[in-house]
N, C-alpha and C positions, 0 to 999 in steps of 0.2 A: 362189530367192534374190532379194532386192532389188536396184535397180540400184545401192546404193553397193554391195554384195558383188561384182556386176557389174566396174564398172570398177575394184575392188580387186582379182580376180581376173586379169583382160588390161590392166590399166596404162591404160585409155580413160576421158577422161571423164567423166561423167554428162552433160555437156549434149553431146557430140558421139555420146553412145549415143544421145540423145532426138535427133540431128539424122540417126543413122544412120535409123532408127524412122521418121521422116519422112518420107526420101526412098526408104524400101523394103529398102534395102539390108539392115535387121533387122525380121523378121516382129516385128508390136507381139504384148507377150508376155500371159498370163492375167492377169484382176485378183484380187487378193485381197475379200474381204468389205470390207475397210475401204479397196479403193480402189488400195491399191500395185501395183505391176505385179508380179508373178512370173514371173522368170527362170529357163526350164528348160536342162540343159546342152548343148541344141540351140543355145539365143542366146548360151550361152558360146563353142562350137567356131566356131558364125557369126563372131561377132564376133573371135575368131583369128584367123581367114581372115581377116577385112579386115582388122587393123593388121600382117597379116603381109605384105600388098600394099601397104598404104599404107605400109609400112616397105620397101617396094621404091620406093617414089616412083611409083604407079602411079595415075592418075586415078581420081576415083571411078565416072565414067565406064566403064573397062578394071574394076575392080573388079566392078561389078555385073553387065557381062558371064561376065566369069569366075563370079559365083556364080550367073548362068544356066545356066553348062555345068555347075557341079555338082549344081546343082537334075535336069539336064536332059543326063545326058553322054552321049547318044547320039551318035555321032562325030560329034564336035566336035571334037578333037584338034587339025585343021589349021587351026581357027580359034585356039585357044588359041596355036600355037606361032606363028602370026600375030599374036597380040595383044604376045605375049612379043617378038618381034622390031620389032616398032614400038615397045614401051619402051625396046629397048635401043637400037634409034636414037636417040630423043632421051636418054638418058642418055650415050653417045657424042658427039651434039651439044654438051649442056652440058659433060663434059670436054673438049670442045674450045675451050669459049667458054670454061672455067675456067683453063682454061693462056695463054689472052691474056690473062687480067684479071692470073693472078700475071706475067706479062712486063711486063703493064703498071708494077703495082707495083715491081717491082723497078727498071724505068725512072727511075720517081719516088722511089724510096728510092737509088738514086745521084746523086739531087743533091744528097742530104743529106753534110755533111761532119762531122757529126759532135759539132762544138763550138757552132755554132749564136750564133756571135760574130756579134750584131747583127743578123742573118738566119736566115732556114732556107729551104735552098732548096726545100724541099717545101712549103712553105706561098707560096713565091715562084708556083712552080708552077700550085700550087692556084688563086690568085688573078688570075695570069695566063688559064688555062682559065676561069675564072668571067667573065674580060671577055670573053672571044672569043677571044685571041688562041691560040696554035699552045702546045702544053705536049709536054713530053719524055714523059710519061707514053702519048704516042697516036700517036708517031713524025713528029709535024708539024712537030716546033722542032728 
């Protein structure tokens, strides 16, 4: 297949298959006579594998690992579920930095009154933190 069938078949792309293809992560595929690359259903299942990690939010870094062990899965195991548990720390971390940011907001959506009669206090807010000074929204004011 070509790579528009490529990325119409896994939803990826073309220029981030050509940037997979680049950094290794996708063996570069056979050329046609006239030049196109031909994609066998080995670079289709490949290429699953990574938007099935990158759809876990996983580095491409932790990616390419991972498709060293399955190049290469001679137990490996204890490293994978090492790899797995350091994403889930930082996925944990970012739910935890996500639940400050909505405390935040919601901080700053109560000084909103609603009617917005000559002011808003969210934009009072806003403009206040942009000088320096202390805003509701970071628990300073």
């Amino acid at each position: 297949m070509q790579i528009k069938e490529l990325s119409q078949a896994t939803g990826v792309d073309v220029e981030t298959i050509r940037y997979y293809e680049k950094q290794g992560l996708l063996p570069e595929p056979a050329r046609r006579d006239n030049g196109y690359r031909d994609y066998a259903a080995a670079h289709l299942e490949r290429l699953s594998f990574i938007r099935h990690c990158r759809a876990l939010d996983m580095p491409l870094a932790d990616v390419s690992r991972l498709l060293g062990f399955v190049d290469k899965p001679e137990a490996h195991f204890g490293d994978v579920d090492r790899l797995v548990d350091e994403q889930l720390a930082r996925v944990r971390a970012r739910l935890k930095s996500m639940r400050a940011l909505e405390k935040q907001l919601l901080q700053l959506r109560a000084r909103c009154s609603g009617t917005h009669e000559g002011h808003c206090g969210i934009l009072d807010e806003l403009v206040s933190a942009a000088q320096g000074e202390a805003c509701a929204c970071h628990g300073d004011g």
